[in-house]
Residue frames as qw, qx, qy, qz and C-alpha x, y, z in Angstrom:
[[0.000, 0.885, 0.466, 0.000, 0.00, 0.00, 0.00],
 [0.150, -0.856, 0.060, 0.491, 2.63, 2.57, 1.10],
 [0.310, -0.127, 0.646, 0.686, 4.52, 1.69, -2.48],
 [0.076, 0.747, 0.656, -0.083, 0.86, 1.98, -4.00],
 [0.156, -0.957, -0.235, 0.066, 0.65, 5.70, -2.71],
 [0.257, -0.696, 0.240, 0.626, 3.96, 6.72, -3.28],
 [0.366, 0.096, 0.518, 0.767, 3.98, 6.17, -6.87],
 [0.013, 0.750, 0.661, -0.013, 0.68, 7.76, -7.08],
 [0.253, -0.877, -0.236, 0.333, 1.85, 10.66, -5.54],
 [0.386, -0.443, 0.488, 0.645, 5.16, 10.70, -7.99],
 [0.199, 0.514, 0.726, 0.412, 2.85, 10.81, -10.82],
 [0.039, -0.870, -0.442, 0.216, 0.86, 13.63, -9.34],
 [0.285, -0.770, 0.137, 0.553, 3.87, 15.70, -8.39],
 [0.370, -0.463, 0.624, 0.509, 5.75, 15.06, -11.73],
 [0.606, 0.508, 0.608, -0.073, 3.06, 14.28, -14.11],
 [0.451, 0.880, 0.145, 0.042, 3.88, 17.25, -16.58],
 [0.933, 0.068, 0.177, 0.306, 6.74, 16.57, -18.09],
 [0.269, 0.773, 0.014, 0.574, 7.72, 20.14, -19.19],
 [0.473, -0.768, 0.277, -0.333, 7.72, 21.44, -15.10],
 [0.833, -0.489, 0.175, 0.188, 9.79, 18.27, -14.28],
 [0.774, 0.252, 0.162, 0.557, 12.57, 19.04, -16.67],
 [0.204, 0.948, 0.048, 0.240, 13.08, 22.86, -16.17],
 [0.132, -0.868, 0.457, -0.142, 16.34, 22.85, -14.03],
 [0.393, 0.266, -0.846, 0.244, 18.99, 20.23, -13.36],
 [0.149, -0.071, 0.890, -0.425, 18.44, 19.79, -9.64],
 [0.644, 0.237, 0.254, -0.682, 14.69, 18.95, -10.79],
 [0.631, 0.504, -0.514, -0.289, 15.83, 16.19, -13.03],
 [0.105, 0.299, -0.872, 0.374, 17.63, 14.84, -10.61],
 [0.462, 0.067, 0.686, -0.559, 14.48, 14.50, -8.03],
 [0.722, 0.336, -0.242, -0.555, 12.22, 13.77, -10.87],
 [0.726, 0.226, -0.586, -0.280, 14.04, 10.63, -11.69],
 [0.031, 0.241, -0.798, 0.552, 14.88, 9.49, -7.77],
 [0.488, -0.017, 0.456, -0.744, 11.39, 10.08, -6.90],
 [0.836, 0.182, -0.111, -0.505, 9.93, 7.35, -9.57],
 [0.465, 0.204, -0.845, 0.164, 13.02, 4.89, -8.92],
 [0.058, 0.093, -0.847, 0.521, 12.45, 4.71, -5.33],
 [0.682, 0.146, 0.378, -0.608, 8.47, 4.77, -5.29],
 [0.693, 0.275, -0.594, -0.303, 9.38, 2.01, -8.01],
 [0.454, 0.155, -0.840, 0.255, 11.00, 0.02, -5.66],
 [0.549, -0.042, 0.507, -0.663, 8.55, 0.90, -2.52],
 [0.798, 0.128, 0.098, -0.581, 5.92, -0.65, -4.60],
 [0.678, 0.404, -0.613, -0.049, 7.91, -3.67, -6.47],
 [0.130, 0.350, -0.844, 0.384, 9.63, -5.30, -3.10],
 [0.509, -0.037, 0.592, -0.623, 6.34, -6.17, -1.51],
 [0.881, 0.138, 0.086, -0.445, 5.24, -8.43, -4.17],
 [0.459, 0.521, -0.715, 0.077, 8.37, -10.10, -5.05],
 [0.168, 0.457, -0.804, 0.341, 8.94, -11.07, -1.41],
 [0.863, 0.010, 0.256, -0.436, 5.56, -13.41, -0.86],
 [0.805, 0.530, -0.249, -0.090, 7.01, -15.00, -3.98],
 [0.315, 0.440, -0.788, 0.294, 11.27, -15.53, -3.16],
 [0.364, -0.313, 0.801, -0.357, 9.95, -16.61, 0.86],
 [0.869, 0.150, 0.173, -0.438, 7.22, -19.63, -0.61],
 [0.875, 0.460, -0.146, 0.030, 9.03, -20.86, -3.75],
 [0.602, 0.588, -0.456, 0.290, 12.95, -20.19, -3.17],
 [0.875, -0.281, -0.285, 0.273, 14.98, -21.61, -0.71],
 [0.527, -0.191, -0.186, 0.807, 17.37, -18.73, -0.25],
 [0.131, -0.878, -0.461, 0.018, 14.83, -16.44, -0.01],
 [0.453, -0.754, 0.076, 0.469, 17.40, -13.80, 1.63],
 [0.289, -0.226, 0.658, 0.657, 20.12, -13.84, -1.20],
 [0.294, 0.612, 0.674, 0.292, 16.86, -13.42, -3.81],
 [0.050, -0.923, -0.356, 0.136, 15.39, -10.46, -2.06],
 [0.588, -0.541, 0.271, 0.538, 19.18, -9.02, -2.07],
 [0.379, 0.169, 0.574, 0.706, 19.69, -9.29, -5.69],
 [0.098, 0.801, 0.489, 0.332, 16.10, -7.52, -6.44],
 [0.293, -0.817, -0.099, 0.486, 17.57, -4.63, -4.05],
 [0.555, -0.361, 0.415, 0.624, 20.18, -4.54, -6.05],
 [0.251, 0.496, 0.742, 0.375, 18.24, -4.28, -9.35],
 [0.042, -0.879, -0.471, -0.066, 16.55, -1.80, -7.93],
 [0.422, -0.749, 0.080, 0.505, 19.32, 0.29, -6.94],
 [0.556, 0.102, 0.686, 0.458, 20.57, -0.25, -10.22],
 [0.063, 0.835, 0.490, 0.241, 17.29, 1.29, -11.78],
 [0.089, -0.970, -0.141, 0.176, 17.39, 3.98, -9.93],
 [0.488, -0.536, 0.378, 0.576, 20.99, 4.89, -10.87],
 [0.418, 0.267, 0.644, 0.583, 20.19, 4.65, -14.45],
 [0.041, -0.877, -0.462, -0.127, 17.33, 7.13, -13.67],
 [0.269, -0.866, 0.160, 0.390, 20.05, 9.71, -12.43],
 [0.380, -0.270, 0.461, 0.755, 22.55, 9.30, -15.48],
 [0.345, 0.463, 0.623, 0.527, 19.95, 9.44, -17.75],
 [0.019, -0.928, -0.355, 0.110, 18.84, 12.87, -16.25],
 [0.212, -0.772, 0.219, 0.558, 21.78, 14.21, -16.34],
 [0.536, -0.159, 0.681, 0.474, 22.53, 13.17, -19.84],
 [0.350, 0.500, 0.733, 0.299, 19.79, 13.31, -21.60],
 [0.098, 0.910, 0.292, -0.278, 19.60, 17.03, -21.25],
 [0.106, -0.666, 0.432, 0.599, 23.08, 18.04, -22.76],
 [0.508, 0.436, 0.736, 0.106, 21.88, 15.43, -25.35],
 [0.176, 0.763, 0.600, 0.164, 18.65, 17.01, -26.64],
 [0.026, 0.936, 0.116, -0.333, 20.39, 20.74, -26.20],
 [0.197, -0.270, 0.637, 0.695, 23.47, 19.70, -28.76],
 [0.380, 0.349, 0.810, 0.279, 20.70, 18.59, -31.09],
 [0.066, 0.930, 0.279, -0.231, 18.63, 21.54, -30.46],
 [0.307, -0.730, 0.262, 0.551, 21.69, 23.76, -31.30],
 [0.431, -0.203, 0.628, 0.616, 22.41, 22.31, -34.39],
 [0.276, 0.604, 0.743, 0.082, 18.90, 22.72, -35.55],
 [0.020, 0.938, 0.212, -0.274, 18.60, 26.35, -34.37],
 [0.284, -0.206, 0.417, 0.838, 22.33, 27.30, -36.35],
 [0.319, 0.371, 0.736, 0.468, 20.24, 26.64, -39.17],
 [0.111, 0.803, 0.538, 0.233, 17.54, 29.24, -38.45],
 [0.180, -0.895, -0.027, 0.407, 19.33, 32.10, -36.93],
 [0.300, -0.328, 0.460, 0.769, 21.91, 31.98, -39.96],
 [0.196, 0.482, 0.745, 0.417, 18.83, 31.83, -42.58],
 [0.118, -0.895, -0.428, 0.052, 17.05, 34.90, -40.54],
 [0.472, -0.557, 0.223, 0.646, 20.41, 36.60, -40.34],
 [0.266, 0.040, 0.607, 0.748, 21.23, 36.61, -44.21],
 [0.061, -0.617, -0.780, -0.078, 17.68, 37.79, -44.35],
 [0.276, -0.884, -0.213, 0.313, 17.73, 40.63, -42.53],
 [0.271, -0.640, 0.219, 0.685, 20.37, 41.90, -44.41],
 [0.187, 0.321, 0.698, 0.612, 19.01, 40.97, -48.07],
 [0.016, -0.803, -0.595, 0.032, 16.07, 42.81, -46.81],
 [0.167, -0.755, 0.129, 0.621, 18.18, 46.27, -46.01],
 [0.427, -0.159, 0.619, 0.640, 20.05, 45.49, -49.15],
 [0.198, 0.409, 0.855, 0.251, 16.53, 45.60, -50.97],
 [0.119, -0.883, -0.388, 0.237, 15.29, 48.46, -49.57],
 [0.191, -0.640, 0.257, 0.698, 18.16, 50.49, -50.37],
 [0.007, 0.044, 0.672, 0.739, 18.00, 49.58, -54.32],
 [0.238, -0.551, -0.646, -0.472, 14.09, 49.43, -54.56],
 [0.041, 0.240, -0.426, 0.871, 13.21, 51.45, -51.53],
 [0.716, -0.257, 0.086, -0.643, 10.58, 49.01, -50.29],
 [0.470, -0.366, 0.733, -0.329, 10.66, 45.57, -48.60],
 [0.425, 0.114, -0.844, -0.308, 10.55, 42.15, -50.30],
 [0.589, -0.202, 0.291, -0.726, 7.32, 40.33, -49.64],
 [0.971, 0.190, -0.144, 0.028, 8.43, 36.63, -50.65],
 [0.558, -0.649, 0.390, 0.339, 11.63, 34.97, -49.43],
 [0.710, 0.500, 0.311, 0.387, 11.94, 34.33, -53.55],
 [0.272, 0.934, 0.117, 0.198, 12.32, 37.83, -54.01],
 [0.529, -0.780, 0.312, 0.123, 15.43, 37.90, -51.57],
 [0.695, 0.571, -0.437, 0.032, 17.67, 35.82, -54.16],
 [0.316, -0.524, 0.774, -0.161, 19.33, 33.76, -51.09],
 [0.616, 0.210, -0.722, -0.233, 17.98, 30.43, -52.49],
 [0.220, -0.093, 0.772, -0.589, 16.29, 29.47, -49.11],
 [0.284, -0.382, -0.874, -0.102, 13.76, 26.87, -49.14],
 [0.295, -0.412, 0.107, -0.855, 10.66, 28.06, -47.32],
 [0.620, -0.676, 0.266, -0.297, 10.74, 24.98, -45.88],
 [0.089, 0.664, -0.732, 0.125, 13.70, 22.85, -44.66],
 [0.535, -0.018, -0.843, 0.050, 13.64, 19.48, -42.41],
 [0.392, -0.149, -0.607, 0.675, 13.32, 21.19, -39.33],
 [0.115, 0.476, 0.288, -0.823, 11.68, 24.77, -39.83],
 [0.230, 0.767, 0.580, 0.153, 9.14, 26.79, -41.59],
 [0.318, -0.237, 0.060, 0.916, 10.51, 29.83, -43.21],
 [0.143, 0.861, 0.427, 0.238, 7.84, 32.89, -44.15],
 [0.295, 0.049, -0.067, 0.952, 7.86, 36.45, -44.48],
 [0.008, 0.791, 0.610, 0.045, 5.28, 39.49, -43.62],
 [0.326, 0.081, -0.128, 0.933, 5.91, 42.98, -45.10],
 [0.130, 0.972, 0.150, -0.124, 4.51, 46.61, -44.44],
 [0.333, 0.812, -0.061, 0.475, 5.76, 49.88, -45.59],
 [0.159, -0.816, 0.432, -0.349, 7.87, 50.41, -42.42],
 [0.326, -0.553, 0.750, -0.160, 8.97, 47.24, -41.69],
 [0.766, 0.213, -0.581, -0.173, 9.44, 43.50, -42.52],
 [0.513, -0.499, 0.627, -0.307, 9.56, 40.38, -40.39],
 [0.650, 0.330, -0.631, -0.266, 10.57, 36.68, -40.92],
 [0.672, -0.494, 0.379, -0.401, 9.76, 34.00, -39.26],
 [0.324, 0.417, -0.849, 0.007, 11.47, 30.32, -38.17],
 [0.769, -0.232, 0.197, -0.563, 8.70, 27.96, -36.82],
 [0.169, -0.327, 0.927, 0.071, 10.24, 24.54, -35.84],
 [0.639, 0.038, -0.432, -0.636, 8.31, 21.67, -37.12],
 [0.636, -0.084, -0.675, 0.366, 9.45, 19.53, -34.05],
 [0.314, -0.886, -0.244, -0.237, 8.59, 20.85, -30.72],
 [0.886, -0.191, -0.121, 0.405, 12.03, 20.81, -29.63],
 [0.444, 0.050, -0.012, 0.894, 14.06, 23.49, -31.09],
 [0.240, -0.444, -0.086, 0.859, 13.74, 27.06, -30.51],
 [0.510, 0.521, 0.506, 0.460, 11.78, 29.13, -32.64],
 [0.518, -0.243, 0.180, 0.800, 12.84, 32.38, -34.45],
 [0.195, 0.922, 0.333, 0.002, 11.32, 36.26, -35.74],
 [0.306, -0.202, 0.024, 0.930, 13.98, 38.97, -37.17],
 [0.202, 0.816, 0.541, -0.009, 12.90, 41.92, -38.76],
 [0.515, 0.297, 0.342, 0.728, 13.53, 44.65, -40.59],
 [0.118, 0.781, 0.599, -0.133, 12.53, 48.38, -39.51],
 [0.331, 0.503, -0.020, 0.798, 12.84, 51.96, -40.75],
 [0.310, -0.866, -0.199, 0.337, 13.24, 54.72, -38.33],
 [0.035, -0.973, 0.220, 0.060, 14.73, 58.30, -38.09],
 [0.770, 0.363, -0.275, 0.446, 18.07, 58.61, -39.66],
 [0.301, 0.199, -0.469, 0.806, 18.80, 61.07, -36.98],
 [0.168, -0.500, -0.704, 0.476, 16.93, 62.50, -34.13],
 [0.346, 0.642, 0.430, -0.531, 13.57, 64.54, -35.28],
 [0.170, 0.199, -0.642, -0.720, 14.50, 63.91, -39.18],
 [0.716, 0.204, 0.012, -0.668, 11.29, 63.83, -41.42],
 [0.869, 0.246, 0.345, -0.254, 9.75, 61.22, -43.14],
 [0.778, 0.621, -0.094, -0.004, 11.85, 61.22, -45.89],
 [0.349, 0.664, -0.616, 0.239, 14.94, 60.61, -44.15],
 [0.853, -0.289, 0.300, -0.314, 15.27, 57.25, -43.09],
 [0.047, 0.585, -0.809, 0.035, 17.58, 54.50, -42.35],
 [0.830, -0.026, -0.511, -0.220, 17.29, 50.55, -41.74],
 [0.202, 0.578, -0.765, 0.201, 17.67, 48.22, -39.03],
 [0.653, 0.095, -0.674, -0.332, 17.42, 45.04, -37.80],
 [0.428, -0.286, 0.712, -0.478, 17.13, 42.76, -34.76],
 [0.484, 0.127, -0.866, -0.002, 17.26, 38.67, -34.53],
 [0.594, -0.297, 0.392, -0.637, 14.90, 37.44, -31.43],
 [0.244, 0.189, -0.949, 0.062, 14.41, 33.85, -30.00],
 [0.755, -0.471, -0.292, -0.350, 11.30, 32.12, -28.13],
 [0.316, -0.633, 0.434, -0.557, 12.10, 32.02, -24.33],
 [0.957, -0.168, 0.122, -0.202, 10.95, 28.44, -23.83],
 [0.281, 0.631, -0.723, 0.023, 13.58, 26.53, -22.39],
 [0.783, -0.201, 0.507, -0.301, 11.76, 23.18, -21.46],
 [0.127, -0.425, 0.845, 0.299, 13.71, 20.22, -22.32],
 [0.273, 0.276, 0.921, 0.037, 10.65, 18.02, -23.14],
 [0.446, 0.195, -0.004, -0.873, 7.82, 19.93, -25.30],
 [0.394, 0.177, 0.853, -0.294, 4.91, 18.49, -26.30],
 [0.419, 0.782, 0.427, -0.175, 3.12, 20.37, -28.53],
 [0.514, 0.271, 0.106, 0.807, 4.58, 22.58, -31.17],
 [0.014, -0.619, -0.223, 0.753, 4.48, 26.73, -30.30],
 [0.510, 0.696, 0.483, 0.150, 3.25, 29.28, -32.78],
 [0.578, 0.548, 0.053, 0.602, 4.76, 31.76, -34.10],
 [0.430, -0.355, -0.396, 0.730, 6.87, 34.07, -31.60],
 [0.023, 0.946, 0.206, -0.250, 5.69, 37.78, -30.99],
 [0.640, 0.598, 0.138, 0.463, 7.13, 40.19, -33.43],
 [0.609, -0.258, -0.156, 0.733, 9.46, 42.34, -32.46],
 [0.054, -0.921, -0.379, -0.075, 8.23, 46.00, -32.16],
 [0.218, 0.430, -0.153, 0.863, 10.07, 50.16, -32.30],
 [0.280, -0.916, -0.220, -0.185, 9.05, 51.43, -29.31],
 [0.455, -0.844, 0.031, 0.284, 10.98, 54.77, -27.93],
 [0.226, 0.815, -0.511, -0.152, 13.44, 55.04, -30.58],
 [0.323, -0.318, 0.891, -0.035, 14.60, 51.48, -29.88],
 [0.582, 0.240, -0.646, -0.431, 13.93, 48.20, -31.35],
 [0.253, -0.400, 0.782, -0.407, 13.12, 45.57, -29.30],
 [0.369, 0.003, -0.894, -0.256, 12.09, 42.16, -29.28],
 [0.553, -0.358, 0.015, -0.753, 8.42, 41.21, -28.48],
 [0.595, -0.433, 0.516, -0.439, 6.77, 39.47, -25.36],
 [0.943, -0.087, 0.319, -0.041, 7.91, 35.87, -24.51],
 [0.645, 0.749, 0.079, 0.130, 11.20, 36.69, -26.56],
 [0.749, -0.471, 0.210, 0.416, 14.83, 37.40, -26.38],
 [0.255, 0.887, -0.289, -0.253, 17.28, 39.36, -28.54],
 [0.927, 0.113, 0.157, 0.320, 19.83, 36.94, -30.25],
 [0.484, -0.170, 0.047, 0.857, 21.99, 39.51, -32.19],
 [0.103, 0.819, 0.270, -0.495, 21.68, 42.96, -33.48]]
């Protein structure tokens, strides 16, 4: 019964897989807490069984400790492991999109300066980027003051990605006609190691105050 009620309760506590993975030392307890309410619940039925049937009953029950101890030891390397894992993988994925949104962002300026308006197709950019890859979804959405591209994973794993393109004031209280470009590279904040679902596209990144700045649930990457 008390093995019973302790997995029960390690389910409860740990059920959502996203909260049990957000920090190392939470990895750690995460997998301790389902080894050892494994083994609460597992030793009581074993040991009806080893004292009836086996003659060394003792030296049975011993081994299954062992087993269990075992388990649970796998359940701690594999926490620690499995996270530097699944964040090299991640990493290699995201190169991909922050060097595609990069080169972007600067075909876009590039555009603007010869046609003095914003490409509204990633064709129109001439980088020979797929709009989509293995990994991401690559789109674009202009206006007349600004341009944004997005990198939507297609896995719920990696990271996904919004630059953009805006004009503002070449200098401080110049008119309308005197304007400059610039850019800014933003990430999605979610750093749970397990997702479930995929995310939707990240908040766009927004001028406010003279500044650029990347929008809510978001992060600057480079500039």
């Amino acid at each position: 019964m008390i093995g019973v009620s302790a997995l029960i309760e390690s389910c409860m506590v740990g059920w959502d897989l996203n909260r049990g993975y957000e920090d190392f030392k939470s990895q750690i307890f995460y997998w301790m807490e389902r080894s050892l309410a494994l083994s609460i619940l597992i030793r009581p039925i074993f040991r009806p069984i080893f004292i009836i049937r086996k003659p060394h009953a003792s030296g049975c029950l011993v081994l299954l400790s062992l087993c269990l101890v075992l388990l649970m030891c796998i359940g701690v390397i594999t926490a620690i492991a499995l996270p530097s894992y699944l964040n090299m993988v991640s990493s290699a994925k995201q190169s991909q999109a922050k060097q595609y949104l990069s080169s972007m962002n600067k075909a876009q300026q590039a555009h603007f300066a010869e046609k003095s308006a914003f490409a509204n197709s990633i064709d129109a950019l001439g980088l020979g980027i797929k709009t989509e890859t293995a990994f991401y979804k690559y789109s674009i959405r202009a206006t007349k003051t600004a341009v944004f591209h997005y990198a939507v994973a297609k896995q719920p794993e990696p990271k996904n990605y919004v630059s953009s393109v805006f004009l503002v004031p070449a200098y401080p209280d110049a008119d309308t006609q005197n304007v400059t470009t610039t850019s800014i590279l933003c990430e999605s904040e979610d750093r749970r190691l397990i997702k479930l679902t995929l995310a939707d596209k990240p908040a766009e990144p927004i001028y406010q105050n003279g500044k650029v700045i990347c929008g809510t649930g978001t992060t600057e990457v480079t500039r």
